[in-house]
N, C-alpha and C positions, 0 to 999 in steps of 0.2 A: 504494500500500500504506500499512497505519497506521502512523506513524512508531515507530520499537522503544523499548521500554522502556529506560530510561537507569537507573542503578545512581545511588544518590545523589537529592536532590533530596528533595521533599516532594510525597508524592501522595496524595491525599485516595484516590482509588479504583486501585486496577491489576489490571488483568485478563489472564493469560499464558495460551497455546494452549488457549483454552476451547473444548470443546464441548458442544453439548445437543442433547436430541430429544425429541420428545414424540410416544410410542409408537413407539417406531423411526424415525420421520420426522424428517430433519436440519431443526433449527430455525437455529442457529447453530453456525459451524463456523470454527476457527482464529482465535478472537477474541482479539488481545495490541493492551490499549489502556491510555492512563494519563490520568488527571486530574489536573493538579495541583493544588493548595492555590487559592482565589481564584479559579479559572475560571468562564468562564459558557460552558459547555459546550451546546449543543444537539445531540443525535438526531435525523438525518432520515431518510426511508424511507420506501417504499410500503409499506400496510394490510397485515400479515402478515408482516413481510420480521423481525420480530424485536425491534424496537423494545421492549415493552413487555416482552420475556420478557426483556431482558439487564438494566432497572431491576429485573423481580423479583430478579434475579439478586447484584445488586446488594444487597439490600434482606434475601438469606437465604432470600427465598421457597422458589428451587427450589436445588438442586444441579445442580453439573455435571455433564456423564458424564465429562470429561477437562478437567486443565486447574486453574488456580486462581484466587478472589475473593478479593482483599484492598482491605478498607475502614478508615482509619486502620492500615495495617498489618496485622492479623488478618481472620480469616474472617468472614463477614457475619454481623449479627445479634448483636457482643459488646455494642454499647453504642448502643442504641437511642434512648437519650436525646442522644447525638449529630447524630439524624439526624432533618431534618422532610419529612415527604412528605406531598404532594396526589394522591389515587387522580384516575384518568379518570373514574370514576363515583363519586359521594358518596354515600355510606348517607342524607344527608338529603334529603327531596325539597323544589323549591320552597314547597312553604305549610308546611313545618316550624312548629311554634309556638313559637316563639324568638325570644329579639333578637338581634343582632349580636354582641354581648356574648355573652350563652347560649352562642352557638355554639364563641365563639373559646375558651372555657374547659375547652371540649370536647377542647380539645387535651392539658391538665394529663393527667401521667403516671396522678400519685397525688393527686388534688386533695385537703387536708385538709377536709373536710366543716365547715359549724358550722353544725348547724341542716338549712334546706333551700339558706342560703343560702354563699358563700365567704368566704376571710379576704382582709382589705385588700390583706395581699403579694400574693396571687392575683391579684386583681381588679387591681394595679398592671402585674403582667405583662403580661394579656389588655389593658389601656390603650396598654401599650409595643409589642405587638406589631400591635395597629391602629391605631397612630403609622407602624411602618415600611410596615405595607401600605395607607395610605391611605384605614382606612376609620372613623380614632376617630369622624369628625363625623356615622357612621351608629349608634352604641352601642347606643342607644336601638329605633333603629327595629324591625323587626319582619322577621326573614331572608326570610321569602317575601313580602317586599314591595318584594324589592330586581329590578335587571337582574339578567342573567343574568352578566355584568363585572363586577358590585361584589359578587354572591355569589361568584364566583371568588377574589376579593381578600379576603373573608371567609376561606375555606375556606385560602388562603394564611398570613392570621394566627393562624389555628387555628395552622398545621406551625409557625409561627414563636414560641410561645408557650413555649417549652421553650430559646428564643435556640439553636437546630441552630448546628454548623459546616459541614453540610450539607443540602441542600434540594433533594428531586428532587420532579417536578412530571411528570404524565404526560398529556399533550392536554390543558394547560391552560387553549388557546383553542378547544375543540371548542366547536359552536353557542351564538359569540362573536360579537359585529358588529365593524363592522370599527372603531369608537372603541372599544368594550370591550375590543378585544386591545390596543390603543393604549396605555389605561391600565394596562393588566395586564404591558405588557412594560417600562411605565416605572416603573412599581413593581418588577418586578425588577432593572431595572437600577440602581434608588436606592438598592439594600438592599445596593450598595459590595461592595468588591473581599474583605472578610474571609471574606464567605458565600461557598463553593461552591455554584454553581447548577448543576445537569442538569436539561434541559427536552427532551422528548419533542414531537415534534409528527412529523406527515406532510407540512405548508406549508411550504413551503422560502421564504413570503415572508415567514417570522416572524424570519429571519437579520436583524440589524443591527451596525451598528462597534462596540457594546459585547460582542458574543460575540468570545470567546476560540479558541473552538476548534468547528469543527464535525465532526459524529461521523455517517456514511452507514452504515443498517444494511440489509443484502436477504440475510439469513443469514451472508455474511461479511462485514467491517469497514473501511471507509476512513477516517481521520480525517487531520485537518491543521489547523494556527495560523491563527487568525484566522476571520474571517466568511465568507472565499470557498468556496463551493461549486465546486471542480474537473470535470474534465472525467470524470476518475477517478470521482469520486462518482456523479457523474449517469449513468455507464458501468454502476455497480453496479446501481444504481438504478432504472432506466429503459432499461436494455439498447440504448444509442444503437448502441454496437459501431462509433464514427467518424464513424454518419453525421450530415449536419450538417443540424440541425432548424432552419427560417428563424426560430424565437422563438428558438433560442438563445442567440444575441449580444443580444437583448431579455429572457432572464434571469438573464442572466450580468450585466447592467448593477445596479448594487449591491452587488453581491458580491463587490466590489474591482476589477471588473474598469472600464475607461473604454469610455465610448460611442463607435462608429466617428467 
């Protein structure tokens, strides 16, 4: 079960006996989960099981049918400029006609205009936030000229351009290779313990010793400290129901757990 909500303490997100549906149909059910301050939380789950509806959820998108969202303490959606997110799917497509740049400015709330072009502070920001995500030394280049890894990291510095104290990210490594995700997970992991990170994915082989806390969603909620994916999780997940799979001691290796 999710470990219970503690009174006290400092939680970027808390979420107590949620539930949702979409059309009558239980999406999520009895969700009491907490985030605190400085995690690098990740989301895992099979295709449908819930994942992406509990970041909307997070984010204000939907409401619950039962149950409560609190983000910095209040209900979702008070302070937007708090929070940076990367959608699964980008409104831009690769041959976008933009540089690196272009894009990441795309992030500014209320950009002050001057001309066609921005103001210095502007342009300082979008510099600072493709410092943290890895991509100043592409400014220039032209966004649909990049991999499909370093426009990720682009679209990263867009959320990061506003300096979030949180940062959700939903299937950041979907048709990623596998250096691309590389980069992209050590770029999160460099942007330090201040940022609250939530990372959505379905690959349970994206867990590494810098995640904090990992979060099992199949409509209802496991969560536990640290990188190991449990037996609980994968129960949820994957309906083992005890029995014992011959790769599972093979992917349990990593996940805190030691090799026979």
């Amino acid at each position: 079960m999710s470990e219970p909500l503690k009174a006290g303490g400092s939680a970027v997100i808390e979420i107590r006996d949620l539930d949702f549906r979409f059309d009558r149909e239980p999406v999520l059910e009895s969700v009491n989960l907490r985030i605190p301050a400085g995690a690098f939380s990740v989301i895992v789950g099979p295709n449908g099981g819930g994942k992406t509806t509990l970041l909307h959820l997070v984010l204000g998108l939907y409401r619950p049918e039962h149950g409560a969202v609190r983000v910095f303490g209040e209900p979702p959606g008070r302070h937007p400029e708090r929070i940076g997110y990367v959608p699964q799917h980008s409104n831009l497509a690769p041959g976008f006609p933009a540089t690196v740049e272009q894009v990441v400015l795309m992030g500014l709330p209320h950009g002050r205009r001057h001309g066609p072009g921005f103001w210095q502070d502007e342009r300082d920001r979008a510099a600072m936030a493709m410092e943290r995500a890895g991509v100043l030394p592409l400014a220039q280049r032209s966004y649909g000229a990049l991999s499909g890894g370093q426009r990720q990291r682009v679209l990263i510095a867009r959320a990061l351009i506003t300096d979030p104290e949180l940062l959700l990210l939903d299937e950041p490594f979907s048709n990623i290779d596998p250096y691309g995700r590389a980069c992209i997970h050590e770029t999160l992991e460099d942007l330090g313990e201040g940022l609250t990170r939530v990372m959505v994915s379905h690959d349970l082989g994206i867990t590494r010793q810098s995640v904090t806390q990992v979060v099992a969603v199949n409509r209802l909620v496991v969560s536990g400290k640290g990188p190991q994916v449990s037996d609980e999780m994968l129960e949820l997940m994957y309906g083992r129901h005890g029995e014992q799979c011959p790769m599972h001691e093979h992917l349990m290796v990593g996940y805190g757990k030691e090799a026979p």
